[in-house]
mmCIF file as Biopython writes it, N, C-alpha, C and O atoms, coordinates in Angstrom:
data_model
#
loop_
_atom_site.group_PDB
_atom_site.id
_atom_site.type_symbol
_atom_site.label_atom_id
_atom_site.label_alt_id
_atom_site.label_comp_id
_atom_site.label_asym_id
_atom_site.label_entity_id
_atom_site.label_seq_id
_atom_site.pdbx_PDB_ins_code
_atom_site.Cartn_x
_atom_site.Cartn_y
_atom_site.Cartn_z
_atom_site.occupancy
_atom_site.B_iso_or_equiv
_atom_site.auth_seq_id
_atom_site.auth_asym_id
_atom_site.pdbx_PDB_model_num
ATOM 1   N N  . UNK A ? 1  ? -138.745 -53.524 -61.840  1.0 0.0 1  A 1 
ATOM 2   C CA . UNK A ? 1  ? -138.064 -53.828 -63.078  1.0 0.0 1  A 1 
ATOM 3   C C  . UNK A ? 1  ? -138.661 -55.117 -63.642  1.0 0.0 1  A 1 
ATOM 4   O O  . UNK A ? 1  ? -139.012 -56.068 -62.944  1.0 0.0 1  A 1 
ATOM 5   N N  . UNK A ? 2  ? -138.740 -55.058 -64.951  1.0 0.0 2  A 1 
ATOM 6   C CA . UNK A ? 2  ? -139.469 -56.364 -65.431  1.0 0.0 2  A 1 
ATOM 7   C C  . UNK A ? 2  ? -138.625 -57.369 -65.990  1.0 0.0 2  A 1 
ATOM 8   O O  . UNK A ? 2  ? -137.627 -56.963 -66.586  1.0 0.0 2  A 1 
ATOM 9   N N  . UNK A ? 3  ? -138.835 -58.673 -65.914  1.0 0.0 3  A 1 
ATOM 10  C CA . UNK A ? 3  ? -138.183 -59.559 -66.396  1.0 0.0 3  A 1 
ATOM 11  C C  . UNK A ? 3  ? -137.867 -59.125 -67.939  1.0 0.0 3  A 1 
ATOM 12  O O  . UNK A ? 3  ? -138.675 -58.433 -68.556  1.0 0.0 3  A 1 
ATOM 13  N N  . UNK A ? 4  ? -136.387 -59.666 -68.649  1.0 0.0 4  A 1 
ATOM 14  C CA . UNK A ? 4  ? -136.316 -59.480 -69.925  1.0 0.0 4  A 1 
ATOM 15  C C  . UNK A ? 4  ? -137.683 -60.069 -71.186  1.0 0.0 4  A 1 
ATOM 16  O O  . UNK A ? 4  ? -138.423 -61.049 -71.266  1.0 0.0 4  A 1 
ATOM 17  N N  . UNK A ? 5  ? -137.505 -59.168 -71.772  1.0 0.0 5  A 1 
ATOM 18  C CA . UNK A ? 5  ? -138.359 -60.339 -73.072  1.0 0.0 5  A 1 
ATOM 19  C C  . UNK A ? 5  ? -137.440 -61.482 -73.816  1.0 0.0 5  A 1 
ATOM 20  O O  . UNK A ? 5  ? -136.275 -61.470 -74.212  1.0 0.0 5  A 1 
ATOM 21  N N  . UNK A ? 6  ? -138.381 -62.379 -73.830  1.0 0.0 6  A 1 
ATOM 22  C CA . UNK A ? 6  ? -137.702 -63.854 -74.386  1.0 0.0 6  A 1 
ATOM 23  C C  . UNK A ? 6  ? -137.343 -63.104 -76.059  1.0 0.0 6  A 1 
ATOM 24  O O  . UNK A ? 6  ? -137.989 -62.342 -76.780  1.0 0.0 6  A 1 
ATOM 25  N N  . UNK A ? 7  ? -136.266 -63.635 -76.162  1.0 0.0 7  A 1 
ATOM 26  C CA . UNK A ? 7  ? -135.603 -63.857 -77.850  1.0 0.0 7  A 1 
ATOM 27  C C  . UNK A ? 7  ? -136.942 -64.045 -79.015  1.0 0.0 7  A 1 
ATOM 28  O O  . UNK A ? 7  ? -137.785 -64.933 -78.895  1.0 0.0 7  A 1 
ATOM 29  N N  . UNK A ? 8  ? -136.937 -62.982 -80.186  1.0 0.0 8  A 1 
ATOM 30  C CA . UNK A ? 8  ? -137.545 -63.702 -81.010  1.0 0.0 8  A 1 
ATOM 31  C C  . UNK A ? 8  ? -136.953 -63.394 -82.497  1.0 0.0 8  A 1 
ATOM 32  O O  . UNK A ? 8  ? -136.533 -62.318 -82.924  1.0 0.0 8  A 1 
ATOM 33  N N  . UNK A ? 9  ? -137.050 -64.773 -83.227  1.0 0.0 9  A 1 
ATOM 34  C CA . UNK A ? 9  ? -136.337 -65.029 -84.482  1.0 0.0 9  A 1 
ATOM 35  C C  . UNK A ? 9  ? -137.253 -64.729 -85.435  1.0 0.0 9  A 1 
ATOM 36  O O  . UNK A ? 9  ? -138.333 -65.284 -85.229  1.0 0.0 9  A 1 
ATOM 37  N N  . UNK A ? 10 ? -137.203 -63.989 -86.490  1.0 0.0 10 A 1 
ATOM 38  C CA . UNK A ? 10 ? -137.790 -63.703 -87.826  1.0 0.0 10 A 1 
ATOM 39  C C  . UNK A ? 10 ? -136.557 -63.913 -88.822  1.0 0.0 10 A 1 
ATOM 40  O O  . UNK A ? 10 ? -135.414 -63.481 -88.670  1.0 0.0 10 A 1 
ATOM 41  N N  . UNK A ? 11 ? -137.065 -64.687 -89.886  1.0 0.0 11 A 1 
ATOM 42  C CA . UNK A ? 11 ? -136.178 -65.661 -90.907  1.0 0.0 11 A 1 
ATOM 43  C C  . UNK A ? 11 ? -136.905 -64.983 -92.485  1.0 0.0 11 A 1 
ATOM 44  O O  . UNK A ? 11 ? -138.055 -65.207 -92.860  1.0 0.0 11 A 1 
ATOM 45  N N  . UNK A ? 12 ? -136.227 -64.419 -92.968  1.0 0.0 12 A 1 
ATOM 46  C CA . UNK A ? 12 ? -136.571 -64.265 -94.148  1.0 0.0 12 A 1 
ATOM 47  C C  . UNK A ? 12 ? -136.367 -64.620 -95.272  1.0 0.0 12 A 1 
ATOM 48  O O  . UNK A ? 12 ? -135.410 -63.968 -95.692  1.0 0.0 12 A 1 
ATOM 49  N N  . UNK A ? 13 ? -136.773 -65.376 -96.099  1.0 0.0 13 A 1 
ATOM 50  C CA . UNK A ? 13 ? -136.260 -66.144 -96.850  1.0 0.0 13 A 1 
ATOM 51  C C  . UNK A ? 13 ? -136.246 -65.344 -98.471  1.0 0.0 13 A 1 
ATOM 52  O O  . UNK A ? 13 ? -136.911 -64.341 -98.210  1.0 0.0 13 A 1 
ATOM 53  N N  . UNK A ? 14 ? -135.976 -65.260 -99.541  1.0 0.0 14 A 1 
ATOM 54  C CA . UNK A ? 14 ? -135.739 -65.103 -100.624 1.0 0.0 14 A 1 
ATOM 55  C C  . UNK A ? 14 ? -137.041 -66.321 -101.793 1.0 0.0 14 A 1 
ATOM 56  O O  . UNK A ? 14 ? -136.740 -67.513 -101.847 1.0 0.0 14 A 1 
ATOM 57  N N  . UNK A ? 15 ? -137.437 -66.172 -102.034 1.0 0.0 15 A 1 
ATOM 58  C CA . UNK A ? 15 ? -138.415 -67.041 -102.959 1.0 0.0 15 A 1 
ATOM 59  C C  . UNK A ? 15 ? -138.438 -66.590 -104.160 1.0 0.0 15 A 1 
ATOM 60  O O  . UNK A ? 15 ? -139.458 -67.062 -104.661 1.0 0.0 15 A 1 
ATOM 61  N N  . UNK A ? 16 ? -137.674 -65.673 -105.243 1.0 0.0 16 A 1 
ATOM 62  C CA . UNK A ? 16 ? -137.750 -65.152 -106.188 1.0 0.0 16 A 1 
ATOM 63  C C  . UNK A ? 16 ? -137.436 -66.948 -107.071 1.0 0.0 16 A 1 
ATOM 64  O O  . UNK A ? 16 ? -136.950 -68.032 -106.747 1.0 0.0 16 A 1 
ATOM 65  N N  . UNK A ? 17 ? -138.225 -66.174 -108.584 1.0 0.0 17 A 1 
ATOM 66  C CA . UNK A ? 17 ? -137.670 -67.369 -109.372 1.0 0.0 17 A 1 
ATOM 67  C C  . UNK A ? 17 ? -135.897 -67.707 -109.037 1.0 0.0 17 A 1 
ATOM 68  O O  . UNK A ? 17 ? -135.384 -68.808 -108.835 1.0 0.0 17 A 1 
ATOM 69  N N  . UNK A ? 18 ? -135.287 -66.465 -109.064 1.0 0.0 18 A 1 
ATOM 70  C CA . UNK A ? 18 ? -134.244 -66.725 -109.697 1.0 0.0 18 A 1 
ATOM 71  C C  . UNK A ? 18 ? -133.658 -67.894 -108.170 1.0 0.0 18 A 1 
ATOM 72  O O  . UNK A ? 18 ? -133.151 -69.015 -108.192 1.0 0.0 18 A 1 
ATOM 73  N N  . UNK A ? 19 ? -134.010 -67.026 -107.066 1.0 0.0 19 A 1 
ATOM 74  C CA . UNK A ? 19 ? -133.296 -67.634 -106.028 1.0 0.0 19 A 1 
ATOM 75  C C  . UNK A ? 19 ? -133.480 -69.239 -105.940 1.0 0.0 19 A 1 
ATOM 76  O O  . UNK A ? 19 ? -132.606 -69.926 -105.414 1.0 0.0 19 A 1 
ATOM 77  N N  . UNK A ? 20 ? -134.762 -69.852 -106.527 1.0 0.0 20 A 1 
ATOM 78  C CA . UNK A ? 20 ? -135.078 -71.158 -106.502 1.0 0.0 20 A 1 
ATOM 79  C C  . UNK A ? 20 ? -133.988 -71.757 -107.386 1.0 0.0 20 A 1 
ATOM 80  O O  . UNK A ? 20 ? -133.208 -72.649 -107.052 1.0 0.0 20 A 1 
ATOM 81  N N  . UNK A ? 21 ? -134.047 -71.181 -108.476 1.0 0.0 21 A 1 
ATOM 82  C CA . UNK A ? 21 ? -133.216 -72.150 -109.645 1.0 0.0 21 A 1 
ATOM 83  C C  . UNK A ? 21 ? -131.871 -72.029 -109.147 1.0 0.0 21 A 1 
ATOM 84  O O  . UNK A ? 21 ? -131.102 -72.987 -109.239 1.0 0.0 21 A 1 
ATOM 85  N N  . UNK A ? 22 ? -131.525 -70.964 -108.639 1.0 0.0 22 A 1 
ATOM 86  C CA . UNK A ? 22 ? -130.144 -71.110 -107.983 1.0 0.0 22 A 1 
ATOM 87  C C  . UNK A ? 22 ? -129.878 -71.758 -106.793 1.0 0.0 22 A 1 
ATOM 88  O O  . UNK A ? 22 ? -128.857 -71.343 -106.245 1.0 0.0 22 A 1 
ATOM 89  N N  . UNK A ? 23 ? -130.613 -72.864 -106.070 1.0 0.0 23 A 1 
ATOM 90  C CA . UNK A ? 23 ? -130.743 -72.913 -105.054 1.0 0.0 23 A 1 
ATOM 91  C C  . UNK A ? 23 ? -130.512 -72.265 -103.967 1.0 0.0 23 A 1 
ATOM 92  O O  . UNK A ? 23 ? -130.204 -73.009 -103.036 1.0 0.0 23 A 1 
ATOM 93  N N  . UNK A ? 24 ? -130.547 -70.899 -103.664 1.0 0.0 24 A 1 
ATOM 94  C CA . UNK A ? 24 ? -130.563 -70.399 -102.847 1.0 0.0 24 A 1 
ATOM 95  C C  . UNK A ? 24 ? -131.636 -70.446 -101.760 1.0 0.0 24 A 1 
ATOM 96  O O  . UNK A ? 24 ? -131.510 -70.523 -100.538 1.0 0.0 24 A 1 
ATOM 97  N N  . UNK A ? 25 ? -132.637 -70.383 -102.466 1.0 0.0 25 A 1 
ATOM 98  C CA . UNK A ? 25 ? -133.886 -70.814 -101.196 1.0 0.0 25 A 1 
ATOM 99  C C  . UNK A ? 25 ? -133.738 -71.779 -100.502 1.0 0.0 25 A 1 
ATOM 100 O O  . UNK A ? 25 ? -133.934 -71.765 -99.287  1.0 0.0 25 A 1 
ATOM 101 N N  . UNK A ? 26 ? -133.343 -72.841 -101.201 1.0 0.0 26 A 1 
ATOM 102 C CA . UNK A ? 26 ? -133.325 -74.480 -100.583 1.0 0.0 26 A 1 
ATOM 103 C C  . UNK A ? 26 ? -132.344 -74.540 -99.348  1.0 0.0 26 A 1 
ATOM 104 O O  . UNK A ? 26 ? -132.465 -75.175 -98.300  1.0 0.0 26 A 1 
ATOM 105 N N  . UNK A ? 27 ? -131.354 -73.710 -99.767  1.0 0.0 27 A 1 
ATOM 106 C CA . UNK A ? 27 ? -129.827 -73.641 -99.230  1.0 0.0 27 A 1 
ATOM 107 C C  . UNK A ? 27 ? -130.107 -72.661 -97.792  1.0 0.0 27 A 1 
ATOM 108 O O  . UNK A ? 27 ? -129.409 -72.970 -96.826  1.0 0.0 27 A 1 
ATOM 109 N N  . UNK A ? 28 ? -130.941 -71.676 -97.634  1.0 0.0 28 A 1 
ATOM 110 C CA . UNK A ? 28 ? -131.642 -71.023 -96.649  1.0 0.0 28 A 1 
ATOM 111 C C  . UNK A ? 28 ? -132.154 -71.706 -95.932  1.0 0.0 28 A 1 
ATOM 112 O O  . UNK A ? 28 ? -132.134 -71.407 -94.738  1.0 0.0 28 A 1 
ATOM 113 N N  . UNK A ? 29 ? -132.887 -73.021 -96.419  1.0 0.0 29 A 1 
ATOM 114 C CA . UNK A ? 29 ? -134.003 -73.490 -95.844  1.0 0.0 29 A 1 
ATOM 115 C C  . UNK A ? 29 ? -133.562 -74.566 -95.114  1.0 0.0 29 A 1 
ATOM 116 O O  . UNK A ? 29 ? -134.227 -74.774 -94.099  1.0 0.0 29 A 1 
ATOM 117 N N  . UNK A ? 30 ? -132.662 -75.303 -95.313  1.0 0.0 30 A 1 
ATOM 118 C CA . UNK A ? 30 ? -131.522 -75.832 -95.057  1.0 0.0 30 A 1 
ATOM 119 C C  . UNK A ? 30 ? -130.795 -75.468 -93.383  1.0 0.0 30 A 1 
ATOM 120 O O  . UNK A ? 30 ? -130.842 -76.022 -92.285  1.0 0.0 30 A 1 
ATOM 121 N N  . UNK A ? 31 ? -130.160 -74.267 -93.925  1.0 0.0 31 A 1 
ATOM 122 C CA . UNK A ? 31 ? -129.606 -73.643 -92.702  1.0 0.0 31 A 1 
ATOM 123 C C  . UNK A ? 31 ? -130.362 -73.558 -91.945  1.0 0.0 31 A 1 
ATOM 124 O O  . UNK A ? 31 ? -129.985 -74.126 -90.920  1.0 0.0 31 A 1 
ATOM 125 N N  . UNK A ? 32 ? -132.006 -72.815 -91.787  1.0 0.0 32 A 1 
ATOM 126 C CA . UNK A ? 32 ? -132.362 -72.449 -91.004  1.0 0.0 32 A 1 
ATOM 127 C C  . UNK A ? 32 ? -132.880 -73.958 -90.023  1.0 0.0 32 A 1 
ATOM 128 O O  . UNK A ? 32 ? -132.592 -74.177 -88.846  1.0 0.0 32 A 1 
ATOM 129 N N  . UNK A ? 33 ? -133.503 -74.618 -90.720  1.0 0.0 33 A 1 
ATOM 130 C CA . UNK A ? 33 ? -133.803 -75.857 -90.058  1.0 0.0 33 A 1 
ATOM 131 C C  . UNK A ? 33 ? -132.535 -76.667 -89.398  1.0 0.0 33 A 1 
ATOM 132 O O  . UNK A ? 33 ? -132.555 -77.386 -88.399  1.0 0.0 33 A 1 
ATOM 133 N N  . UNK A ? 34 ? -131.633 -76.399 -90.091  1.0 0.0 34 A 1 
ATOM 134 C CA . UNK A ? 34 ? -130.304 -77.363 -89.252  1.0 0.0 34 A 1 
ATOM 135 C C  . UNK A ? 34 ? -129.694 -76.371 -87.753  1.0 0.0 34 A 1 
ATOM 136 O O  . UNK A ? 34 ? -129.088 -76.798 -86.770  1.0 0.0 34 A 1 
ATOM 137 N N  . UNK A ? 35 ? -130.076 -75.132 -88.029  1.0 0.0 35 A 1 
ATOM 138 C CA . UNK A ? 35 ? -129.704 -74.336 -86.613  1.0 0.0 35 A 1 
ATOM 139 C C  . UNK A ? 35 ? -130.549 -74.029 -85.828  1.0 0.0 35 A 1 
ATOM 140 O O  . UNK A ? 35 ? -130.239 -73.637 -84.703  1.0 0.0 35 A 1 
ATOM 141 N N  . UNK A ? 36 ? -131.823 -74.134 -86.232  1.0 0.0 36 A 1 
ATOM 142 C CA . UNK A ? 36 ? -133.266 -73.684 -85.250  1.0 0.0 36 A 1 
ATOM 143 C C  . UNK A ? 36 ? -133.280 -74.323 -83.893  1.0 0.0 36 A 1 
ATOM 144 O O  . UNK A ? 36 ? -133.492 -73.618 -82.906  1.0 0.0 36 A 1 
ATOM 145 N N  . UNK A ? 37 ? -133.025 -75.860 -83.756  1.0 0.0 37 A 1 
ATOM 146 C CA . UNK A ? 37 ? -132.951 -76.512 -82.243  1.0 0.0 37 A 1 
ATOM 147 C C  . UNK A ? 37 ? -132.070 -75.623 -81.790  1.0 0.0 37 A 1 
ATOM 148 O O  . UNK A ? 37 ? -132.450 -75.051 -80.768  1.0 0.0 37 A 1 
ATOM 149 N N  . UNK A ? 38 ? -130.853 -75.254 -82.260  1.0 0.0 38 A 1 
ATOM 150 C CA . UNK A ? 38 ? -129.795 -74.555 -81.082  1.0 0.0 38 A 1 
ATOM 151 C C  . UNK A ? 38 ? -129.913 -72.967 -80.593  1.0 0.0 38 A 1 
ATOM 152 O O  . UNK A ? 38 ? -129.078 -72.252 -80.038  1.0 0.0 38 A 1 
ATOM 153 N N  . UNK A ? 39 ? -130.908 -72.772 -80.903  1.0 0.0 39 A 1 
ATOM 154 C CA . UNK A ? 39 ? -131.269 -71.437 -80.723  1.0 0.0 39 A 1 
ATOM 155 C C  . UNK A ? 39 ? -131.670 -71.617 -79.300  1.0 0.0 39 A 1 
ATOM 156 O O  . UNK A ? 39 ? -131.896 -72.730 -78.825  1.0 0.0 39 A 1 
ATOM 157 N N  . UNK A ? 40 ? -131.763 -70.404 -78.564  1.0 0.0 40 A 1 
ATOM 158 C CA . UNK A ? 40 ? -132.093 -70.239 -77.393  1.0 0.0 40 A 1 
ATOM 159 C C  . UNK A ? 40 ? -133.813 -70.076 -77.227  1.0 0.0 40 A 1 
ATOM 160 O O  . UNK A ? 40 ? -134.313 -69.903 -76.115  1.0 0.0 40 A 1 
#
C-alpha cells in the first residue's frame, strides 16, 4: 500500500475587468495569502 499523496491547492482567481474594479480580485488575493501559511 502506498503512502497517501500530499494535499495540493489550485486557487483560481477571477481577473475580469469587471472583477478588478469591483475589488473582487484584490479581495481573493487577500484571502488567499492571509490563509495559505495555515494550510497543511
Amino acid at each position: 500500500v502506498r503512502d497517501p499523496m500530499p494535499a495540493v491547492f489550485f486557487f483560481l482567481v477571477d481577473v475580469s475587468m469587471n472583477a478588478i474594479q469591483s475589488g473582487a480580485t484584490a479581495a481573493a488575493c487577500s484571502a488567499v495569502a492571509q490563509s495559505i501559511n495555515d494550510l497543511p
